[in-house]
N, C-alpha and C positions, 0 to 999 in steps of 0.2 A: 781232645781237650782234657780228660783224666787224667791220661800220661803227664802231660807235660804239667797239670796242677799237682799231680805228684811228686813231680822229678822238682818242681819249683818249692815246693813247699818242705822238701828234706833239707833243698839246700839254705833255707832259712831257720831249721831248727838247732842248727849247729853242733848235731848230732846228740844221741842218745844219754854216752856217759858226759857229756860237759853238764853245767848248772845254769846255762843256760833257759829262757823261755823257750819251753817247747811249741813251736806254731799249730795256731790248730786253726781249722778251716769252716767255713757256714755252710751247715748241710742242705742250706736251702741251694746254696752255687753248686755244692756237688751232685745233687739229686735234680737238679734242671725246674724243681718247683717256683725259682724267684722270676724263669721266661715264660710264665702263663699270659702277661701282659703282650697284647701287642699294638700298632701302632694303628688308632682308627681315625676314621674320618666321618664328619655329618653326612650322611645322604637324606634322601627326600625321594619317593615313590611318584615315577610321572608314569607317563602315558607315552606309546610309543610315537604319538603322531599327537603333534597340537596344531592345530585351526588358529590362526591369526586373521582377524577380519579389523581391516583400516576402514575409517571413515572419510566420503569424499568431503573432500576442506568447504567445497562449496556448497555442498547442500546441510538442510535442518532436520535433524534426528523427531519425528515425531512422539512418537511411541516405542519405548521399549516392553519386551513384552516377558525377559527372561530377567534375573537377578544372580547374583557369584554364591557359584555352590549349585547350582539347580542344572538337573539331569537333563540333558534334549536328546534327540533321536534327527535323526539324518531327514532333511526334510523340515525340518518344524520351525516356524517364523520365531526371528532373536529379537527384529528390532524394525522399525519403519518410516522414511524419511517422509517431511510433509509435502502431501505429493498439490499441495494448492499451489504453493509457488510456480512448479514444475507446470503446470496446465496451466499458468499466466504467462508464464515464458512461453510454452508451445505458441500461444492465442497471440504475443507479441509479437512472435517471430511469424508466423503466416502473415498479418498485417505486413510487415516489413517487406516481405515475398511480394505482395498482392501491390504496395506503393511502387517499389523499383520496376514489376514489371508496366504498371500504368505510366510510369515514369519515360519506358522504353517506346511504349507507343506513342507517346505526345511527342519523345524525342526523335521519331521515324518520321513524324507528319514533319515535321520543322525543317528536317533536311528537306525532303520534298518539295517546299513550301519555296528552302532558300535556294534549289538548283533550277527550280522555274526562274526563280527572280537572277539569277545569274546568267540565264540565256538572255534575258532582255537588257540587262544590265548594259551599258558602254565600258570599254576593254578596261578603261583606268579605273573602275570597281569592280571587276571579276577576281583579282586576287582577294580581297578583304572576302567576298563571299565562299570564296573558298577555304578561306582557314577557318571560318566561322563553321562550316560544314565539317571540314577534320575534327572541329572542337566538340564536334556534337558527338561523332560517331567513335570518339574515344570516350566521353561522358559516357553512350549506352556499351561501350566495351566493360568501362568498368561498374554500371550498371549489372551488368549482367554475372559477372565476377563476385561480387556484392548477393547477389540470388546464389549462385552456386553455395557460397558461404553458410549463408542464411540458413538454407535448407539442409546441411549438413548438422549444423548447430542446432536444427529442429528435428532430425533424424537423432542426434543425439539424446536430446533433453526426451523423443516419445521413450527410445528405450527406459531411460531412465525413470520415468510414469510407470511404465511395465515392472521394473526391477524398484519399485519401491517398499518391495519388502525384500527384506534381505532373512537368507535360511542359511540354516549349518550344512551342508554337506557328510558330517560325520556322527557318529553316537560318542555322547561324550558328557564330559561336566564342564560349565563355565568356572572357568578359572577367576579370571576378575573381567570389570567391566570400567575402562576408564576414561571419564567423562572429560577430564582435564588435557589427555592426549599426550602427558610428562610426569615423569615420574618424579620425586624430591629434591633429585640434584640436576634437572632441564634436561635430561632423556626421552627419547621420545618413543612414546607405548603403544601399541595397536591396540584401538577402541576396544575388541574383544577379543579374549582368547578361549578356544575350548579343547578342551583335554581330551582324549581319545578313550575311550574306556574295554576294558577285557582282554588286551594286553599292556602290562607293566614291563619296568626297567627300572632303575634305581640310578638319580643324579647325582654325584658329590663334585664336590669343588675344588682344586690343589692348588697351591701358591706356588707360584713359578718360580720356585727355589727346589720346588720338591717336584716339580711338573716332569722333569725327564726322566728323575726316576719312576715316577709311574710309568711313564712311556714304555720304559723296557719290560714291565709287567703286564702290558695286552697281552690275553689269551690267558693268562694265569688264573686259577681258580681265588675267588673272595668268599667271605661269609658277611651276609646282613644278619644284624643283632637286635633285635625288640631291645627299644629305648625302655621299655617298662618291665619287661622277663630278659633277664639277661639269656636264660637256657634258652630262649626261644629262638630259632636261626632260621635260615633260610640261605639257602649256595645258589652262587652265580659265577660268572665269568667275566671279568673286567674285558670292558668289548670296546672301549675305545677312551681318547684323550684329544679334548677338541681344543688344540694348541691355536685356531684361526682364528678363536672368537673369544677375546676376554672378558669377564663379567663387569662389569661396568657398579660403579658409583660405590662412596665411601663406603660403605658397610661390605664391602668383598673387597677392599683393600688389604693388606699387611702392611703393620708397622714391624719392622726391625728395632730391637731398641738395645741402645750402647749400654756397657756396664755402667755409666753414671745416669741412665736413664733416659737421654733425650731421643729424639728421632733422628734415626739416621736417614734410612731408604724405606720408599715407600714402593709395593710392587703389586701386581695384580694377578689374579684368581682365574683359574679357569677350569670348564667343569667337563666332568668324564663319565662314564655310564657305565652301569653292571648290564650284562641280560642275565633273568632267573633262570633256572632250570624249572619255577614251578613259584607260582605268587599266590597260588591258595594261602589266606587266610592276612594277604596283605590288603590294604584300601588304596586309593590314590589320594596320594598325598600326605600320608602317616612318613615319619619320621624315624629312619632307622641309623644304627651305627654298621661303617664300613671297614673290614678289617682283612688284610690277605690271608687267605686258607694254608697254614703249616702246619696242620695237622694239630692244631692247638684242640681238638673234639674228639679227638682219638688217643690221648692220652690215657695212659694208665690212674689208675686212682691207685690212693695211698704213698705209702715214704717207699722209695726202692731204692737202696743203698749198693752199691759195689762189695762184690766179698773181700774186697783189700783190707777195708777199714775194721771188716768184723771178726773178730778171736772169737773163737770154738775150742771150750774145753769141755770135751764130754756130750750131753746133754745142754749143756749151762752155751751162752754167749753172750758178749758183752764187747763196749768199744771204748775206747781211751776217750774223753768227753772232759769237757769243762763246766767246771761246775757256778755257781752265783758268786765266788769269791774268785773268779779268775787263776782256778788252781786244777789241776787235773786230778779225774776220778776214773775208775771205772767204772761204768755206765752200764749194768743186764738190761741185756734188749731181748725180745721174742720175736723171733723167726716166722715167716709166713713162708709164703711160695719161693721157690726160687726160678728164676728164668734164666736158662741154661745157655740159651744165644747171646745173653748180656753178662753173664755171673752175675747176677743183683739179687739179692732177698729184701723180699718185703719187710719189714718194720713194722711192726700189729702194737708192741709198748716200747715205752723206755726212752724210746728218740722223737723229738720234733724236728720241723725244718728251722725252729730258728735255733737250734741248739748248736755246737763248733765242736769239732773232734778231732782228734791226731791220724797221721797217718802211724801204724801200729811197729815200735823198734822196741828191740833190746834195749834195759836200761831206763826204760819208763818208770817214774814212780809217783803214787800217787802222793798229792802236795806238791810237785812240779808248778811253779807260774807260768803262764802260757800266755803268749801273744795272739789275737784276737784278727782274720783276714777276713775283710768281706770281698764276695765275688774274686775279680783276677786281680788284687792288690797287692801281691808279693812281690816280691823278687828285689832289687836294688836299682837305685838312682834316687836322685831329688822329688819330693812331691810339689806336682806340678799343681797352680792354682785353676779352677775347676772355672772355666765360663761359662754364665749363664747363659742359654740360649733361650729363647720363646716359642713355647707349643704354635704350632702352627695350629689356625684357626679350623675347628672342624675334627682337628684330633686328640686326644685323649693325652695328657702331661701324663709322664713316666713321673713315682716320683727320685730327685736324686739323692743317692746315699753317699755319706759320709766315708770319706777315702785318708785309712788312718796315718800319720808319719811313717817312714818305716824308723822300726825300732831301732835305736842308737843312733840316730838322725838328729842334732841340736836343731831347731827352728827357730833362725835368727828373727825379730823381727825388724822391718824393713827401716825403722829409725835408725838403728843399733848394728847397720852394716860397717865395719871396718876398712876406714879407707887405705889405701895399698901405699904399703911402706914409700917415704920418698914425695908421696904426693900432697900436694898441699890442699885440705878439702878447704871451696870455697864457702862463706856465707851461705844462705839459702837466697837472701835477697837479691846475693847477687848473679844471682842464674839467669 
């Protein structure tokens, strides 16, 4: 990248002896200080395993006994249906049992009853007394069918006497507890949820414009950032992107919005997981920023310049620099270390990152006017108009800089376009 902002940046000065602007460049782009930023996302500290416990539609929650936020232990009563109903239904349903099978007995005497009276019977009523017999002994068929029933639905309902108190299986914290069973926009919520506590992982969310590029970074190293100490970190490993299950309701939506502002497309969130190498000193549920690990913590501190830029006379050093009036000076700078794998010296005075400097030619003088490049905005062509786009939600807006003409470029504006010889430009109205 040096080289060629080199090689780009000679061929915009137009050389040494012309009278030309000599181009000078921002030492924050050549020194790599303006890529400190990178591109983050909201996370949120869960638990590696959460407890979803539904409530049966048909029964009446008596007693809860737990509130959101409060710690339980594997074992320990959440909550407890009224178990009076449930012992009126058992006490119903044996009744029921006890009728059908008295039912069955009176219905056994009567056939009895009526295949006597069909031995006696004369031939032209032996059929009526027979179907009246069929009609019984499908009544106690389905009698009996009826008990079967019965007695399952009271097999049921004992368990559920027994199981009327419901317990957490896990050590954890109550997340929430929702009594409505739907959330804001008619989703539907398990009564309770509880969070598994002593091992962590970190959620964040990606809009499915950016979803596949995450995808390709499983495995890759992340750093979590204290929303409140920026220094404060903590490394993990992007461990996964759960493309099956989108986050549901307005507030995890993304709007798209046109350069005149309206809505275009509307698309949906979906969330991905770090594991730490190490969560001392995280909580569940604290709120961190998510950002891929480029070595952005292993950075050098201070300004470290390329020896291209810097003249050495003697002792003394100094760099061709621009000064508050947009005219070149020489610039004495102080020398620190130098690293001999990069050719760089450190900058101890003299230089800032947001200061501009020449690359170093014969024929420099100082009072020169100098044209001014941020980052990689050299070279030649039209400048193109900048669209805006929208942070994705959950990530950190870069902000954007000003990308200057390039010099000796007219900038027509767009009223004041020249229509092409021969052509007859219409009205506006009448487009």
């Amino acid at each position: 990248m040096a080289a060629v902002c080199l090689a780009a940046l000679g061929g915009c000065s137009g050389g040494a002896e012309s009278g030309d602007p000599v181009a000078v460049q921002s030492v924050a782009f050549l020194t790599g200080t303006d890529s400190g930023l990178q591109n983050r996302y909201a996370g949120q500290v869960v638990s590696q395993e959460t407890l979803e416990i539904e409530k049966e539609s048909d029964r009446t929650i008596q007693e809860v006994f737990v509130k959101a936020g409060d710690s339980v232990s594997a074992g320990q009563v959440l909550f407890a249906y009224d178990s009076e109903e449930i012992r009126l239904a058992i006490e119903q349903g044996n009744l029921e049992v006890e009728r059908l099978e008295n039912s069955i007995v009176t219905m056994e005497s009567q056939i009895e009853e009526l295949e006597k009276d069909r031995k006696n019977a004369p031939s032209s009523e032996k059929l009526s007394y027979t179907i009246e017999i069929q009609t019984t002994e499908a009544n106690i068929k389905e009698a009996e069918y009826n008990i079967q029933a019965k007695k399952v639905e009271v097999e049921r309902l004992q368990r559920s006497l027994e199981n009327a108190e419901v317990t957490t299986t896990i050590d954890g914290v109550v997340q929430s507890i929702n009594e409505e069973g739907y959330d804001n926009y008619g989703n539907p919520l398990p009564y309770m949820v509880i969070m598994q506590v002593g091992t962590y992982r970190v959620k964040g969310t990606v809009n499915e414009q950016n979803m596949w590029q995450l995808q390709s970074m499983v495995g890759t190293p992340m750093i979590l950032r204290s929303r409140v100490d920026d220094s404060q970190i903590w490394r993990g490993t992007l461990e996964s992107v759960d493309m099956e299950t989108p986050e549901t309701g307005n507030n995890n939506s993304y709007i798209m919005v046109s350069s005149s502002g309206d809505p275009m497309t509307q698309s949906s969130r979906y969330p991905f997981y770090v594991a730490l190498e190490d969560s001392s000193g995280l909580m569940l549920g604290q709120h961190v920023y998510i950002e891929p690990d480029v070595g952005q913590e292993n950075q050098r501190e201070g300004l470290w310049l390329s020896s291209y830029y810097i003249v050495q006379d003697g002792d003394d050093a100094y760099v061709w620099a621009a000064n508050g009036k947009d005219q070149l000076e020489k610039r004495p700078v102080t020398l620190g270390m130098k690293d001999e794998a990069t050719q760089e010296y450190e900058i101890t005075e003299g230089l800032t990152a947001e200061d501009y400097i020449a690359i170093p030619e014969d024929g420099l003088t100082e009072g020169r006017s100098v044209t001014r490049y941020d980052d990689a905005s050299f070279g030649g062509g039209v400048e193109a108009p900048v669209e805006e786009i929208p942070a994705e939600d959950g990530m950190e807006e870069l902000p954007a800089e000003e990308i200057p003409a390039e010099d000796g470029m007219e900038e027509l504006p767009a009223e004041e376009i020249p229509a092409e010889e021969g052509v007859e430009a219409l009205p506006e109205e009448s487009l």
